[in-house]
LUMLUMMI-386923 format. One record per atom (N, C-alpha, C): x, y, z; residue in three letters. Coordinates in steps of 0.001 Angstrom, whole numbers, plus 500000, padded with zeros to 6 digits. Last residue first. Layout:
LUMLUMMI-386923
XYZALA...
This chain:
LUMLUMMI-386923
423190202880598203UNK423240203116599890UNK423898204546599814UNK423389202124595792UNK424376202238596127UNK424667202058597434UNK419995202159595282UNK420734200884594253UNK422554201166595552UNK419141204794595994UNK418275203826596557UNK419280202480596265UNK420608206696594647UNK421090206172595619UNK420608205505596392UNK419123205790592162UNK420679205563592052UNK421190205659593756UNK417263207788593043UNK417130206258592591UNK418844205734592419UNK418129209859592930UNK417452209182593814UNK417917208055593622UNK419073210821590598UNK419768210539591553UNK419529209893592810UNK416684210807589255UNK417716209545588618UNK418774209973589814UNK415522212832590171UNK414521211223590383UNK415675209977590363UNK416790214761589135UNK416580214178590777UNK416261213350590391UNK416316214634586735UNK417381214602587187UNK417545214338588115UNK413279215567587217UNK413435214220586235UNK415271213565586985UNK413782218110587851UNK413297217580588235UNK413241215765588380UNK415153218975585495UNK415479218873586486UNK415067218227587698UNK413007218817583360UNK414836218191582792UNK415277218319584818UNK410655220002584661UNK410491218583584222UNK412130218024584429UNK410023223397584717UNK411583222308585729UNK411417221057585385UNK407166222525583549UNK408056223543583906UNK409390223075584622UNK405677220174583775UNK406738220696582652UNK407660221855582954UNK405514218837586887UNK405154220174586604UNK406069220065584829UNK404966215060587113UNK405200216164586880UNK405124217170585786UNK402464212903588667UNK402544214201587624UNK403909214973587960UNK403337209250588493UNK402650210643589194UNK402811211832588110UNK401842205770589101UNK402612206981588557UNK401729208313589193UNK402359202486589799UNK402024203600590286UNK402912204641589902UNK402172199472588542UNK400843200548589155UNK401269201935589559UNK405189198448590517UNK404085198349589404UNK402747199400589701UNK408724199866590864UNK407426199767591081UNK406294199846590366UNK410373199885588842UNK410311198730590149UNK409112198784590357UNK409995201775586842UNK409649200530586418UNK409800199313587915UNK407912204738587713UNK409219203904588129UNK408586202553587340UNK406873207296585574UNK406504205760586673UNK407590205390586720UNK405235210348585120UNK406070209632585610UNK406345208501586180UNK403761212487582912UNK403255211445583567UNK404957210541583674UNK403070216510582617UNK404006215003582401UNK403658214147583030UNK401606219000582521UNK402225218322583264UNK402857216841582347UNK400319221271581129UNK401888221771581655UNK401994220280582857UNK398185221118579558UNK398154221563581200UNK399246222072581914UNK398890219661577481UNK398741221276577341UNK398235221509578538UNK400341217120578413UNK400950218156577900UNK400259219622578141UNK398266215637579013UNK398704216403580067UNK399598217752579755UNK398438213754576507UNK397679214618576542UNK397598216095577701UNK401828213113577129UNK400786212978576091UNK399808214162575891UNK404667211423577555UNK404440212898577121UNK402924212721576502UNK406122209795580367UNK405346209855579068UNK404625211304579062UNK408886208104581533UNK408408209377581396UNK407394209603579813UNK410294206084583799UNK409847206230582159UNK408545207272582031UNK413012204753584585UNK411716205634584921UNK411575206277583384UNK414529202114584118UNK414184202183585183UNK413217203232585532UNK413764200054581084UNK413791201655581516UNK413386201693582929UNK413111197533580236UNK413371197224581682UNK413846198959582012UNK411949195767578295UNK413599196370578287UNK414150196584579377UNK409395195708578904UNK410519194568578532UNK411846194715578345UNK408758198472579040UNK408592197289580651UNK409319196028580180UNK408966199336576778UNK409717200297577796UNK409762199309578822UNK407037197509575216UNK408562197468574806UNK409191198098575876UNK404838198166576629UNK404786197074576875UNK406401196751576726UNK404735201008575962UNK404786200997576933UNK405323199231577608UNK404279200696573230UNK405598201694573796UNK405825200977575031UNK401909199542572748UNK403064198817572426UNK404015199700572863UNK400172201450573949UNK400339200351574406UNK401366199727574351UNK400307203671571686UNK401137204018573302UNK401136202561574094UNK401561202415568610UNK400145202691569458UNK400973202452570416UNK404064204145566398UNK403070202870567271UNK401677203218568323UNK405792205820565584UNK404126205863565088UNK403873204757565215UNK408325206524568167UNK407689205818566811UNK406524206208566649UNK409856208230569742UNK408681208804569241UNK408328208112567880UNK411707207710572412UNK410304206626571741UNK409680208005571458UNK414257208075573935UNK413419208680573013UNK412742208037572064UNK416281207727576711UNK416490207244575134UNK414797207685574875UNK419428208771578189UNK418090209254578435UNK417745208453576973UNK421216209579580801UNK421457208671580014UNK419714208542579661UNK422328212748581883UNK421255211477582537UNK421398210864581023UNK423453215424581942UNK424085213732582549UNK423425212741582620UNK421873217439581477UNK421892217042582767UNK423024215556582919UNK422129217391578622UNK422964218011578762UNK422829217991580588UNK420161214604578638UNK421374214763578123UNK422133215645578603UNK417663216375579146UNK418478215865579967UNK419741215133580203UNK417953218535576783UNK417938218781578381UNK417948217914579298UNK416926216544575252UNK418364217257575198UNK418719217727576656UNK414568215676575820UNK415361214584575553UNK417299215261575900UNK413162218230575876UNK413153217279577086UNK414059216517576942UNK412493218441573494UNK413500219362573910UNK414287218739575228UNK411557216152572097UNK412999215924571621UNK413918217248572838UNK409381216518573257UNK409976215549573799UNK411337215555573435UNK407803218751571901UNK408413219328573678UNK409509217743573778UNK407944218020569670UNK408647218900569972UNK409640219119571530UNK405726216113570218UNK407223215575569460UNK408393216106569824UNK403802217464571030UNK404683216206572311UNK405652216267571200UNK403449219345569084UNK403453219608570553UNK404276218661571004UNK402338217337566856UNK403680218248566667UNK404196218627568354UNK401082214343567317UNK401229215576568090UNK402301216236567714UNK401967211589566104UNK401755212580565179UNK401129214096565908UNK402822210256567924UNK403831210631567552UNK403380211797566351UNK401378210264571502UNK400724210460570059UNK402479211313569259UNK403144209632573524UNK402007209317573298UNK401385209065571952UNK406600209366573690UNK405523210368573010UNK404251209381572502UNK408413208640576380UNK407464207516575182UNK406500209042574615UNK411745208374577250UNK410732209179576943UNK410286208716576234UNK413502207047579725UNK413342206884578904UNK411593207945578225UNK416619206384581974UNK414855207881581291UNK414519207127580091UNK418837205570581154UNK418103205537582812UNK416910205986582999UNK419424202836579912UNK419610203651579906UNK418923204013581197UNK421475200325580464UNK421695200805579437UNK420905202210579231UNK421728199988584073UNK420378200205582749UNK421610200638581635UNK422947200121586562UNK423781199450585317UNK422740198784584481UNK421490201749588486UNK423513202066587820UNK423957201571586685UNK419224200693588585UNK419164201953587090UNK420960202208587308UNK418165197491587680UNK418795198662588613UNK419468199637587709UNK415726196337585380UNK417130197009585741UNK417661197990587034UNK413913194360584819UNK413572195623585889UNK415120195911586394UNK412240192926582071UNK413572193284583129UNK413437194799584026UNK409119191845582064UNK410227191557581057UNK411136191905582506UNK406657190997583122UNK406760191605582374UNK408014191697581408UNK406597189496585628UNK406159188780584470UNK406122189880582693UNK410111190688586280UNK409024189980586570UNK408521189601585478UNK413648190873587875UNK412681190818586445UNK411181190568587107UNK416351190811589002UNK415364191590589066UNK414492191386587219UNK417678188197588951UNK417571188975590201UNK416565189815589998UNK418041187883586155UNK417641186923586519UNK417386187502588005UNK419549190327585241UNK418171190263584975UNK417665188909585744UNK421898189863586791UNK420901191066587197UNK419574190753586678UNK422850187613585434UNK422661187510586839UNK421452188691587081UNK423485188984582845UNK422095187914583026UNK421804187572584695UNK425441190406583425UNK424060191272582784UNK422957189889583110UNK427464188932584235UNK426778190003584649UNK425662190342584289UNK427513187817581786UNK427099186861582871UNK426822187761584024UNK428700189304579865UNK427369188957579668UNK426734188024581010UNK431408189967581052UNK429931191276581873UNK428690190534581071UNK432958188054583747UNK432107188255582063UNK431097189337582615UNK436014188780584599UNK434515188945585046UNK434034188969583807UNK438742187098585643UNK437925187119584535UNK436478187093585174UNK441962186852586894UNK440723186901587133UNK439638187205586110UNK444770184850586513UNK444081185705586485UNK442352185896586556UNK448541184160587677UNK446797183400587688UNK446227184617587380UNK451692182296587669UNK450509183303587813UNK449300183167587641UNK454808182017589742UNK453542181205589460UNK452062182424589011UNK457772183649588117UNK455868183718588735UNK455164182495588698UNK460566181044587471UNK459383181834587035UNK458226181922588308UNK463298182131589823UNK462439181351588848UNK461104181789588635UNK466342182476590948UNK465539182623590121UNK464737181705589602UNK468310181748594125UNK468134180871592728UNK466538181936592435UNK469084182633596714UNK469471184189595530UNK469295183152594094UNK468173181605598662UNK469312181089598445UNK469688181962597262UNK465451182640598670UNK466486183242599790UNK467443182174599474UNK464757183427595277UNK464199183150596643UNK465709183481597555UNK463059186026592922UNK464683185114593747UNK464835184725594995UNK461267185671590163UNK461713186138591494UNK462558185290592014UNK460320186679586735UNK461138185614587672UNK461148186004588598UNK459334186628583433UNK459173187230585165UNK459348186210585716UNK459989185922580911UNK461451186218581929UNK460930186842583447UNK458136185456579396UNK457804186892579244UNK459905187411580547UNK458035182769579560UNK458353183303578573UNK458945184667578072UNK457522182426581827UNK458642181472581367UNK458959182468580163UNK455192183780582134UNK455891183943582839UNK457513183671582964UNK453346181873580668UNK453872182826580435UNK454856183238581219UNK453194179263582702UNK453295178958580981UNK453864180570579994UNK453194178847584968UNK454131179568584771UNK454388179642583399UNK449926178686585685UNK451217178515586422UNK452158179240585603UNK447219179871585850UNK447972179998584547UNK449299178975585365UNK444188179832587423UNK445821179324587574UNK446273179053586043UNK441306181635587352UNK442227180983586593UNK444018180680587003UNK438678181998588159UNK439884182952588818UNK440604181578588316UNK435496184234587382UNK436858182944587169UNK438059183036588065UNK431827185104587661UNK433595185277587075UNK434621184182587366UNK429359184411587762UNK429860185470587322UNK431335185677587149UNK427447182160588009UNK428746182146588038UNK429006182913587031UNK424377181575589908UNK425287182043588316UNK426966182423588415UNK422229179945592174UNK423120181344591727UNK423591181201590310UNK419506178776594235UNK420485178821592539UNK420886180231592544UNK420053177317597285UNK419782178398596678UNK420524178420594752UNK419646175109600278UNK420427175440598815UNK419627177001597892UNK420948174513603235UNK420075175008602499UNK420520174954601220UNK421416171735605744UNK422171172466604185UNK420803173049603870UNK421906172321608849UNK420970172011607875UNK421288172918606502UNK423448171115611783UNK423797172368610994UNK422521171552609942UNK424263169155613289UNK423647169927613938UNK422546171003612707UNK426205167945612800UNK425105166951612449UNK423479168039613085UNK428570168822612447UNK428780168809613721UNK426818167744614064UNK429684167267610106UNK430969168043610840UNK430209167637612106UNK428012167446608094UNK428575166193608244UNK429303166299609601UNK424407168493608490UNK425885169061608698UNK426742167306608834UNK422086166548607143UNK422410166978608228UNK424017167894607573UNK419873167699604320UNK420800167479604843UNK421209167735606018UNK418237170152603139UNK418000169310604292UNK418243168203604611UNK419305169768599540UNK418533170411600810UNK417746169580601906UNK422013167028598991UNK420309167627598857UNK420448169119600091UNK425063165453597876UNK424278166613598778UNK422768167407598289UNK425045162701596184UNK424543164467596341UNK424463164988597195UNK427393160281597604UNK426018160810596905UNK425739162070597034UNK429497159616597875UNK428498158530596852UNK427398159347596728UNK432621160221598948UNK431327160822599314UNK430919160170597867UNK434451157463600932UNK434309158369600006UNK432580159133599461UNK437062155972602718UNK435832156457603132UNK435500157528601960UNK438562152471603049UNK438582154330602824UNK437292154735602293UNK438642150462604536UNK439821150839603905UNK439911152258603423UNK436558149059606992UNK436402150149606027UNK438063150168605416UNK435820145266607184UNK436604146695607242UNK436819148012606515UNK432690144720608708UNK433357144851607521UNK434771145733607939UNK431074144876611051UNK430965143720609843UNK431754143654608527UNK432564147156611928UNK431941145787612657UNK431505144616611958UNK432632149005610204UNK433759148571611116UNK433562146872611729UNK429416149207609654UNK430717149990609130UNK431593149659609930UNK427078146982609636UNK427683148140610449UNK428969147810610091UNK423636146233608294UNK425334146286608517UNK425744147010608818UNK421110145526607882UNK421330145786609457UNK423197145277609228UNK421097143136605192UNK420307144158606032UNK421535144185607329UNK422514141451602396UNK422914141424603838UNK422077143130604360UNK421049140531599630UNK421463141578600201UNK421767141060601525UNK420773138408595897UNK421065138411597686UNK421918139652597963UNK421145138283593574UNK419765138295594342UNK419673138039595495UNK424272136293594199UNK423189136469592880UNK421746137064593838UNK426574137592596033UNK425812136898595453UNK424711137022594667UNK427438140080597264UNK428386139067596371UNK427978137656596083UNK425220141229598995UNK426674139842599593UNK427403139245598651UNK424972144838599130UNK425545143515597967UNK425793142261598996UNK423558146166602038UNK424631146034601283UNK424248144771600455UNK421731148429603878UNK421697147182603583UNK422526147261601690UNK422796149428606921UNK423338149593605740UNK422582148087605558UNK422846150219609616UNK421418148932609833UNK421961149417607974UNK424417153023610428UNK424513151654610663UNK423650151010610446UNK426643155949610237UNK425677155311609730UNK425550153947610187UNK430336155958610588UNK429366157249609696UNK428084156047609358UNK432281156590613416UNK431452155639612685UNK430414156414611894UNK
């Protein structure tokens, strides 16, 4: 018996029947679901159980073709009386733009995207402080190569913007470590921040920087894999 005190239609004008019961005042003929499932919901099964809900994205497909190619293309198999006939077939379909928006919708804040650095478009990114410093321009394009020729997927901000707007474009894009070249330069150090984490950067030595830098991106990559 599903429910009881139902207040129902009587098939009259501005008239309800209160306190009805399913079998007992009526005959059920067949039983069908009328309404949404909400959060905090009983379990229908055991009445025990409590629906949670959560929003997700629908990242891929899995499509029943039946035999519309298969007819065509002559893939056939032969059952155990030795009669031929077409594959039933089906295929799978991952959108990578529905990929890409799941991730940013998982990792973002009020700033823009906070990419897991396996699947950043890039993984370094270098902001030259002052683009009219011959020094940072120099040292950045060397830095830029050297880590290129490390394997690291690396992209190179030396517009003639103000370091604010670099920095605001590097946190909306979502550069998982972002490496700025400025005044530290003629000390021999570099300024380093993770984009997961807000507020907090450190120095590295210029000296070993392309290698150094190279760790960071293996780190981090195996912080994202396990």
């Amino acid at each position: 018996m599903r429910g009881s005190a139902y207040v129902v239609g009587a098939n009259e004008a501005d008239a309800h029947r209160i306190d009805v019961q399913p079998v007992v005042d009526f005959a059920v003929t067949a039983w069908g679901d009328i309404r949404t499932a909400v959060a905090g919901d009983s379990c229908v099964r055991c009445g025990a159980g409590v629906l949670q809900d959560a929003r997700g994205i629908e990242v891929g497909h899995i499509f029943k073709l039946g035999t519309k190619y298969s007819k065509d293309m002559s893939a056939l198999f032969q059952d155990e009386q030795g009669a031929k006939h077409p594959i039933i077939m089906g295929c799978y379909g991952l959108g990578v733009s529905r990929t890409m928006a799941s991730a940013i919708e998982a990792h973002h804040d009020e700033n823009g995207i906070r990419w897991p650095i396996t699947i950043a478009p890039f993984e370094v990114g270098i902001i030259v402080a002052n683009a009219k410093d011959e020094a940072q321009r120099e040292y950045a394009d060397t830095l830029y190569k050297s880590l290129k020729a490390l394997g690291v997927d690396v992209l190179l901000d030396d517009r003639d913007e103000r370091i604010g707007v670099k920095f605001k474009d590097f946190d909306l894009i979502g550069v998982p470590i972002q490496v700025v070249i400025g005044k530290g330069l003629a000390g021999g150090t570099l300024e380093l921040a993770l984009r997961r984490v807000k507020g907090e950067k450190e120095s590295v030595l210029v000296e070993g920087a392309a290698e150094s830098i190279a760790n960071r991106v293996r780190e981090e990559r195996a912080l994202v894999t396990g």
